[in-house]
N, C-alpha and C positions, 0 to 999 in steps of 0.2 A: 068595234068588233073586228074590221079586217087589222087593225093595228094588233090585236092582241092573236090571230093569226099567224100573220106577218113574225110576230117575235116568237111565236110558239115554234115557227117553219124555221125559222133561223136559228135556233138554241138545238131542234134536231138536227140541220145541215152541221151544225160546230160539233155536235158529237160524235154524229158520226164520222165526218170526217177526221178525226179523233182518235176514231177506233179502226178506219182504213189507212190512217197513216204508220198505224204500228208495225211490222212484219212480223210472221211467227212463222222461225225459224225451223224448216227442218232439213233435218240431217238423213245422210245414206251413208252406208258402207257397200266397199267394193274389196273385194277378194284379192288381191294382187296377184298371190300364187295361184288363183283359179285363170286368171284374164292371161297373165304369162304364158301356164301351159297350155293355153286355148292357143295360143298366137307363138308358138314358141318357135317356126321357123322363121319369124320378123325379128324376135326375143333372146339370139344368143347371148348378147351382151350383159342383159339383166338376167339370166338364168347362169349364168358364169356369176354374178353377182351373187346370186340365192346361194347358189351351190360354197362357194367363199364362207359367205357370211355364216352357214351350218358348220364346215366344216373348224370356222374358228367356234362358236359353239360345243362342238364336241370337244375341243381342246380343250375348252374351258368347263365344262363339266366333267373330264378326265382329271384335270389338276383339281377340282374342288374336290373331287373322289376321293385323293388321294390325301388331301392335308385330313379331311374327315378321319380316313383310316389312323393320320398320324394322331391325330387327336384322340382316339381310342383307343391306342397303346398308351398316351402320356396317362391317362385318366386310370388307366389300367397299372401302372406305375404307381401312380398315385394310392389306389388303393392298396397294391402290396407294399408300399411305403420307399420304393426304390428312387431315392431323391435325384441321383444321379444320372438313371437312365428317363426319368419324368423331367428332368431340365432338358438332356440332350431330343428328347421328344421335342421340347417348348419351344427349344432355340430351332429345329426342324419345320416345326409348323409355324415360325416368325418368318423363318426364310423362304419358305415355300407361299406364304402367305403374300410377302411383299413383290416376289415373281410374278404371283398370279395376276398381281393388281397392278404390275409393267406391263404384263402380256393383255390385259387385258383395255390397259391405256393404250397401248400400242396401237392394237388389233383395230380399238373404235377407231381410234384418228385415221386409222389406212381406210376403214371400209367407209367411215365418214364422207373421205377425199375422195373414195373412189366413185362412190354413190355421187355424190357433186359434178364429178367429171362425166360418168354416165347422165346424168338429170340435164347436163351442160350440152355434150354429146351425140350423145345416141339421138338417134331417128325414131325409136321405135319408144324411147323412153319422153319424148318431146310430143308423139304422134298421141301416146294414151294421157298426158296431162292435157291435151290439147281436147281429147276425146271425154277425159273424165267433168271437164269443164263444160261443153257443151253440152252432154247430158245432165248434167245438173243442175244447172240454167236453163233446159229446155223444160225439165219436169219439175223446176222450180224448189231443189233446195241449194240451202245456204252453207252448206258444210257435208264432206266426204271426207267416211274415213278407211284407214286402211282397218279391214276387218280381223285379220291376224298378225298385227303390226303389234309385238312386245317388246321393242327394243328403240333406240333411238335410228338408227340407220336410217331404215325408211318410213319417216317419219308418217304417225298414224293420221294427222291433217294432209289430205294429198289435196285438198282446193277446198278454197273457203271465199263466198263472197264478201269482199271488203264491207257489203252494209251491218257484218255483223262483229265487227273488231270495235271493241270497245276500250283500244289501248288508251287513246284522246281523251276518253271519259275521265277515264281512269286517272288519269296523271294529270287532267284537269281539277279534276274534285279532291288528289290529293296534294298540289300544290296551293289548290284553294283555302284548303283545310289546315293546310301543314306549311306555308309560307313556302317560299319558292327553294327547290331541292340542295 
């Protein structure tokens, strides 16, 4: 009887530990532009940043404005059958097209480097990863994200605990699978 105990108690301690050994994971969002303008006389640097990275924004939905507009004269063209002025529309919206998407390679790679050099930096940008970390670790999640982060700049992962990367998995199971890369 106490043998079959005995193994009853030790088949629950495996499970459960088992089931204690797993994490589940969770996630917060934090506000960037909320915590900035709460803190913004520590914050010039990264509100100089915000303010940048809008202002390229509107640039670039001014130029998309505009190829649109040309694009609805070409099509407007098109309809009245004016092959001439629907080409120099076409060659208009090619050219304006391939600008955008320099100005817009540009623009990332600056505000990229600049975000980096800030993140690198700044005090105040080193003081809230340092802070977003500790809070998230104190109340125990595993990932923070930027909550109005649409873009690459500032990247919407602002901390993430390493228990939850599963790059090693990943690249183990597909070398395993897939012979070595």
């Amino acid at each position: 009887m106490r043998v079959k105990i005995a193994v009853a108690l030790a088949a629950l301690l495996a499970l459960s530990a088992g089931a204690f050994g797993q994490q589940i994971t969770r996630i917060a969002v934090v506000d960037l532009t909320k915590v900035i303008s709460a803190c913004s006389k520590d914050a010039q640097a990264v509100k100089d940043f915000e303010q940048k990275k809008s202002q390229v924004q509107t640039d670039i939905d001014k130029m998309s404005a505009e190829i649109m507009r040309l694009m609805a004269l070409k099509a407007d063209s098109d309809k009245a059958g004016d092959k001439a002025s629907s080409q120099r529309y076409r060659e208009e919206v090619d050219k304006r097209t391939k600008s955008l998407s320099d100005f817009v390679s540009a623009k990332q790679a600056e505000l990229d480097e600049q975000a980096k050099r800030l993140a690198e930096t700044d005090q105040f940008s080193q003081g809230l990863y340092k802070q977003i970390q500790n809070v998230a670790e104190t109340e125990g999640y595993s990932l923070v994200l930027n909550l109005k982060s649409g873009d690459s700049v500032m990247n919407s992962v602002l901390w993430y605990s390493p228990m939850i990367d599963i790059t090693s998995d990943v690249i183990q199971a597909l070398t395993g699978k897939l012979g070595s890369p």
